[in-house]
N, C-alpha and C positions, 0 to 999 in steps of 0.2 A: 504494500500500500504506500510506503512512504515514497517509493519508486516513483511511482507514478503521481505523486504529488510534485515531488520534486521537478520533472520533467515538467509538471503543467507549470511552474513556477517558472522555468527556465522558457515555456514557449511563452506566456504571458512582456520577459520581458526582452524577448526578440523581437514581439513585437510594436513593444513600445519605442525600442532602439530602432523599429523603422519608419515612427511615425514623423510626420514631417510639416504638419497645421497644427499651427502655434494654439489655435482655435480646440483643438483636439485631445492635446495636451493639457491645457486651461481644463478643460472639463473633468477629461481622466484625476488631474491632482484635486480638483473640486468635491469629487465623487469617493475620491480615499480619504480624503480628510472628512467627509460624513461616514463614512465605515469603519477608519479607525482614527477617532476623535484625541485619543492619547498619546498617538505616533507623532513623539516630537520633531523627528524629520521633515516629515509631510510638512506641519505648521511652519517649522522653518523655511520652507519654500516660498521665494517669494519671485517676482516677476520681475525680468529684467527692464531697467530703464529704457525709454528708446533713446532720448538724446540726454546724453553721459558722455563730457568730455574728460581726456588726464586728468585736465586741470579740476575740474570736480570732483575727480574723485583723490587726487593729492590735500585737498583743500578739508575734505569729509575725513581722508585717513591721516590729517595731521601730518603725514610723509617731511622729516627731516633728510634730504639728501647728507651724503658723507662729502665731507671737502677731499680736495685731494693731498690737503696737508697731514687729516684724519687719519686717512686712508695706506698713506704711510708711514705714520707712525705705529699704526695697528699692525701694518704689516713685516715694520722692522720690529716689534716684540715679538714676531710669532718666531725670529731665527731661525729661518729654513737656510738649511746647508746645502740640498739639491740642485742641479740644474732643473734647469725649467724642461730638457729633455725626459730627464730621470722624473719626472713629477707627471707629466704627459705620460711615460710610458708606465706607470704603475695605473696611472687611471684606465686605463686601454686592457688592462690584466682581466 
């Protein structure tokens, strides 16, 4: 039984990954949020702006840029010995 639960779960959200009206979507999350009204997920769902600039949203998130005096001096405490090769090729591992 669980099988088969599982599966429907999995066809349910292929086919939501294929939906593509914004319209349709609006509804389906409208519709789980009446069916499970405790699903803190769902409530946190909210709709995306349409007109959302950078600048809005730097302004909203407080966003302190790092200087580039910062940015070095952060970076001379961290004392990296490596080449910048050697650091590239560990990431690549």
């Amino acid at each position: 039984m669980t099988k088969k639960i599982e599966q429907r779960k999995y066809n349910l959200i292929r086919a939501i990954i294929e939906l593509k009206d914004d319209k349709t979507i609006s509804k389906l999350e409208q519709h789980m949020k009446q069916i499970l009204p405790d699903n803190s997920f769902l409530t946190a769902i909210k709709p995306i702006r349409k007109n959302v600039t950078i600048n809005d949203l730097i302004k909203e998130q407080n966003y302190k840029p790092l200087t580039r005096k910062d940015f070095f001096e952060k970076a001379s405490k961290l004392n990296i010995q490596e080449s910048f090769e050697e650091l590239n090729s560990m990431l690549s591992k």
